[in-house]
DONU-69464 format. One record per residue (C-alpha): z, x, y; residue number from 1. Coordinates in steps of 0.1 Angstrom, whole numbers, padded with zeros to 4 digits. Each point is the difference from the previous one (the first is absolute). Layout:
residues N
    zz    xx    yy resi
     Z     X     Y  NUM
...
This chain:
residues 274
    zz    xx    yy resi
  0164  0323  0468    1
  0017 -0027 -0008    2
 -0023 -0028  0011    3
 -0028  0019 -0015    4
  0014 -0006 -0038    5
  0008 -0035  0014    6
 -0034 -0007  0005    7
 -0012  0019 -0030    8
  0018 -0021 -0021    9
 -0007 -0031  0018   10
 -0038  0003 -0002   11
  0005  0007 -0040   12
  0021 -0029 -0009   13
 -0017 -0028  0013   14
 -0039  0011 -0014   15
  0017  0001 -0027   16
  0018 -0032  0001   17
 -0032 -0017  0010   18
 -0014  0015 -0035   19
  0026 -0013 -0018   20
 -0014 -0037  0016   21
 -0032  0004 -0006   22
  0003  0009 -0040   23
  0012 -0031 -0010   24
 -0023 -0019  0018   25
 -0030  0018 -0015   26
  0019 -0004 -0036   27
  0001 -0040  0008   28
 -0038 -0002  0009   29
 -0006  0021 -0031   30
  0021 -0025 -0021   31
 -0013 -0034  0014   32
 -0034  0011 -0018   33
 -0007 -0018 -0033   34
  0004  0023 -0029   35
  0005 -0022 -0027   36
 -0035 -0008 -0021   37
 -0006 -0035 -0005   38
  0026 -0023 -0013   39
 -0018 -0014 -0034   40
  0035 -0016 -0017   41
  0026 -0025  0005   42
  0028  0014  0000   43
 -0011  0035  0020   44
  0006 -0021  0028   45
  0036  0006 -0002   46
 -0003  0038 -0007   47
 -0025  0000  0031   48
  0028 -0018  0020   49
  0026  0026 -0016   50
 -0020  0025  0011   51
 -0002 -0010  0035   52
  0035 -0008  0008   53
  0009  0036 -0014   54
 -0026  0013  0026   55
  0014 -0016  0029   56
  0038  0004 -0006   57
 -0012  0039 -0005   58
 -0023 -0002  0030   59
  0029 -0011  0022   60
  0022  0017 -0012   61
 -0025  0030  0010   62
 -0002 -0013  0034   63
  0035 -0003  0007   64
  0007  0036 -0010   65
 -0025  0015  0020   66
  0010 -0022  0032   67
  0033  0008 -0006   68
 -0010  0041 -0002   69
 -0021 -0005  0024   70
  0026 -0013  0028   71
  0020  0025 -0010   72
 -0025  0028  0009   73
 -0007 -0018  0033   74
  0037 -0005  0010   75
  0013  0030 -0014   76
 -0030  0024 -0004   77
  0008  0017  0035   78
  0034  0011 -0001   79
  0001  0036  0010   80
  0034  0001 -0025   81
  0007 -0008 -0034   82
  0027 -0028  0005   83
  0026 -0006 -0035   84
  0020 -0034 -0008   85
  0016 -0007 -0033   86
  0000 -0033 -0010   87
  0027 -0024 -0008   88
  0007 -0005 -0037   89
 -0006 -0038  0007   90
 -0033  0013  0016   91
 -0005  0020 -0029   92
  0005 -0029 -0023   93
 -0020 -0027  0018   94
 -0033  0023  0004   95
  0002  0008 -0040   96
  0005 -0041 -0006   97
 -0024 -0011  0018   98
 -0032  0018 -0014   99
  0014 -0009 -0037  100
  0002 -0037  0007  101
 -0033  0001  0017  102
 -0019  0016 -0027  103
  0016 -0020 -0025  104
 -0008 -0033  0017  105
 -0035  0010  0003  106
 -0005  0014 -0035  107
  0019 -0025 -0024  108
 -0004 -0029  0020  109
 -0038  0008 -0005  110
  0004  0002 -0036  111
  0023 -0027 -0006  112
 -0019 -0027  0023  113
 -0042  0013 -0007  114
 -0001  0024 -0025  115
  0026 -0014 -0031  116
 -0023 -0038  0000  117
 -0033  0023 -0004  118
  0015  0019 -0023  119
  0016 -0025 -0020  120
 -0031 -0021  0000  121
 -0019  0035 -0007  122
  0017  0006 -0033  123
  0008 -0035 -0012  124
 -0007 -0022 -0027  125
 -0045 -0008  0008  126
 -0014 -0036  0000  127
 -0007 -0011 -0034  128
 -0035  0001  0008  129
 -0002  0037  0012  130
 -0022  0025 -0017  131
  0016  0025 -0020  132
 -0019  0034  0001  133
  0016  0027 -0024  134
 -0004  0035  0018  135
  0005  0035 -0013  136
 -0004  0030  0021  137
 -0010  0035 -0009  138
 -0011  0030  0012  139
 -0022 -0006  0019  140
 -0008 -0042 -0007  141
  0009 -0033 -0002  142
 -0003 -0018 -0036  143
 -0003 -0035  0011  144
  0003 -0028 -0028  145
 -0003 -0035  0000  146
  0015 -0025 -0028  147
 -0035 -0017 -0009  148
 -0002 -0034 -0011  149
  0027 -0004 -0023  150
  0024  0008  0033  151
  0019  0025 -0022  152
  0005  0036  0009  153
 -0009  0022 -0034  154
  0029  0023 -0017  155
  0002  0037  0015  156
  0011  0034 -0012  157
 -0001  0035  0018  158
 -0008  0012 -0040  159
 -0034 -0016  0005  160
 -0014  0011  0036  161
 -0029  0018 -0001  162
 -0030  0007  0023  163
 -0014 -0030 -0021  164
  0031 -0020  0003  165
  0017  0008  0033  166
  0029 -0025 -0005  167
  0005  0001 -0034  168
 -0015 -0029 -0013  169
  0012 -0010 -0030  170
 -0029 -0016 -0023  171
  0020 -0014 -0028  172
  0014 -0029  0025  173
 -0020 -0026  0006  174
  0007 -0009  0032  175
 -0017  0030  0012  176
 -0032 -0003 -0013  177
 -0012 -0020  0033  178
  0021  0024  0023  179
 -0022  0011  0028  180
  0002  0035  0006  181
 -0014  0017  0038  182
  0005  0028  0016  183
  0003  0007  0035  184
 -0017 -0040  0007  185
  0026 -0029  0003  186
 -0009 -0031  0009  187
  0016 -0030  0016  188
 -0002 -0031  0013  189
  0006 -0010  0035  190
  0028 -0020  0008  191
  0017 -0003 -0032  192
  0030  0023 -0009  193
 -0001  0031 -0018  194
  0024  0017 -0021  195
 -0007  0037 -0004  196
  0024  0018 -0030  197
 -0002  0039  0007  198
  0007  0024 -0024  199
 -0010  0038  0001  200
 -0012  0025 -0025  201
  0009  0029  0008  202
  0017  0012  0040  203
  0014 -0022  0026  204
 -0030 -0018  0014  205
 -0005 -0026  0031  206
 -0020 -0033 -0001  207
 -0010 -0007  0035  208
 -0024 -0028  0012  209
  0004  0009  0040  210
 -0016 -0033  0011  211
  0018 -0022 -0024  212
  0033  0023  0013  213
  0009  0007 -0036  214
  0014  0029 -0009  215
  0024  0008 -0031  216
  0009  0030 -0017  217
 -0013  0005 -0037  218
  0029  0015 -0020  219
 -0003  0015 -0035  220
  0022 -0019 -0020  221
  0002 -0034  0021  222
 -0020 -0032 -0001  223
  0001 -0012  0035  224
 -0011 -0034  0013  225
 -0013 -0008  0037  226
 -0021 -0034  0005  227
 -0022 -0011  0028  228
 -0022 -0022  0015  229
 -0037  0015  0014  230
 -0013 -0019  0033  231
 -0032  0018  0006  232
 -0032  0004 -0029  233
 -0016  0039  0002  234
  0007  0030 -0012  235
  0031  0021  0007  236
  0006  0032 -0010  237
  0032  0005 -0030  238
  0011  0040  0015  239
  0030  0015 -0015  240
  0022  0009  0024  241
  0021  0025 -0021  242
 -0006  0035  0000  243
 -0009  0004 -0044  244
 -0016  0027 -0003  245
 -0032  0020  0006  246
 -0025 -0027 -0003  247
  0020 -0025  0024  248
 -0027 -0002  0026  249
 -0022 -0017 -0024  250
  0021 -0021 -0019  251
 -0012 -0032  0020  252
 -0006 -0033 -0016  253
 -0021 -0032  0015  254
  0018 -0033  0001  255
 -0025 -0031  0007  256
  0010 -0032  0010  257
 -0023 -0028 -0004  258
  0004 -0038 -0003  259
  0015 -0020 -0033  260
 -0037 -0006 -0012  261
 -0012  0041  0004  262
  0031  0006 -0014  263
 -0004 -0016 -0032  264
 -0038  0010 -0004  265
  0011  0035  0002  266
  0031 -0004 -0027  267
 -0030 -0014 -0022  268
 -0024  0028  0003  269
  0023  0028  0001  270
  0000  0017 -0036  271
  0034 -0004 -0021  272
  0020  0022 -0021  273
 -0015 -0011 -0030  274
């Protein structure tokens, strides 16, 4: 009888060790697809490289674990008893250290030495020559202003949005007589920096450009600054990637990068406040 439980268990542990082998291999083939969209900025290189270093500390991580279980189901899978052995407090101590150092290396050593410089690049003074777009979100849009040609940003007030005047326009300033009002189209050069200010109307909000890998909460009550530099001319979708309300599936916008000439030409045709 008891060589028949023996080989009972025996012939369940090491299937199942051999299972425990095969996932992460099948979760590293799935990985080393691309699933990233086009990179179409300069700095998204660095969030794409963040990215991927995340990916394989996880993905080994993953494989160690399941070689580990697995060996463990092959070398000990077919023991007819349950065997017991407490461990040394030293034990005890060195197996609860080690996973904390570990994880701690991986995950602030890939902030500190890749993500902090994109980041502080990300959210840092612009160029002098960057494009400043002011941009307002709502339910369920993106009110998309430029300065026009006096390169002054017109006065706002919440008392003065309407479905008219969805930023609040103020018309007794001057300076925002030439302000050049869209919504849902934003244009941009390539290759030149762009400041975007975010401000929201209403509920939390995301602005997310996936190709340009820009992506910053809108919050009610801030004025929030990110600034990059386009690489690629086309057009890429502006999604928000925050949950706002009913209408979120259609609050999508159209961002359209052309070159320094286009870009211009379009600035000149497109109507302004006043």
């Amino acid at each position: 009888m008891a060589k028949e439980e023996m080989h009972l268990t025996t012939g369940v542990g090491r299937p199942l060790a051999v299972v425990m082998w095969l996932i992460p291999l099948a979760a590293v083939a799935i990985g080393m697809r691309g699933w990233l969209p086009p990179l179409a900025s300069e700095h998204g290189a660095g969030i794409d490289l963040m990215l991927r270093y995340l990916l394989i500390c996880a993905g080994a991580l993953l494989v160690l674990g399941h070689l580990a279980l697995g060996y463990m189901l092959w070398r000990f899978g077919g023991q007819p008893r349950v065997s017991f052995r407490m461990a040394t407090p030293k034990q005890e101590r060195t197996w609860s250290f080690i996973p904390i150092i570990l994880m701690t290396l991986i995950a602030e050593g890939g902030v500190f030495l890749i993500g902090l410089p994109v980041w502080g690049k990300y959210y840092g003074p612009s160029p002098a020559d960057a494009v400043t777009v002011d941009i307002v979100a709502e339910q369920f849009a993106w009110n998309i202003r430029y300065a026009g040609k006096d390169g002054v940003f017109g006065r706002t007030s919440p008392n003065l949005m309407s479905l008219d005047n969805p930023t609040g326009l103020d018309a007794s300033d001057p300076a925002s007589h030439d302000d050049i009002p869209s919504i849902g189209l934003m244009y941009l050069p390539v290759n030149r920096p762009a400041r975007i200010r975010l401000r929201a109307k209403d509920v939390l909000h995301s602005f997310y450009l996936p190709f340009q890998r820009v992506k910053q909460d809108v919050v009610p009550g801030m004025a929030i600054q990110v600034w990059f530099v386009p690489t690629q001319t086309g057009d890429f979708e502006i999604a928000c990637a925050e949950l706002c309300g009913f209408g979120h599936y259609q609050m999508r916008g159209l961002l359209r990068v052309v070159s320094e000439e286009e870009f211009e030409k379009q600035l000149q045709e497109l109507p302004t406040f006043q």
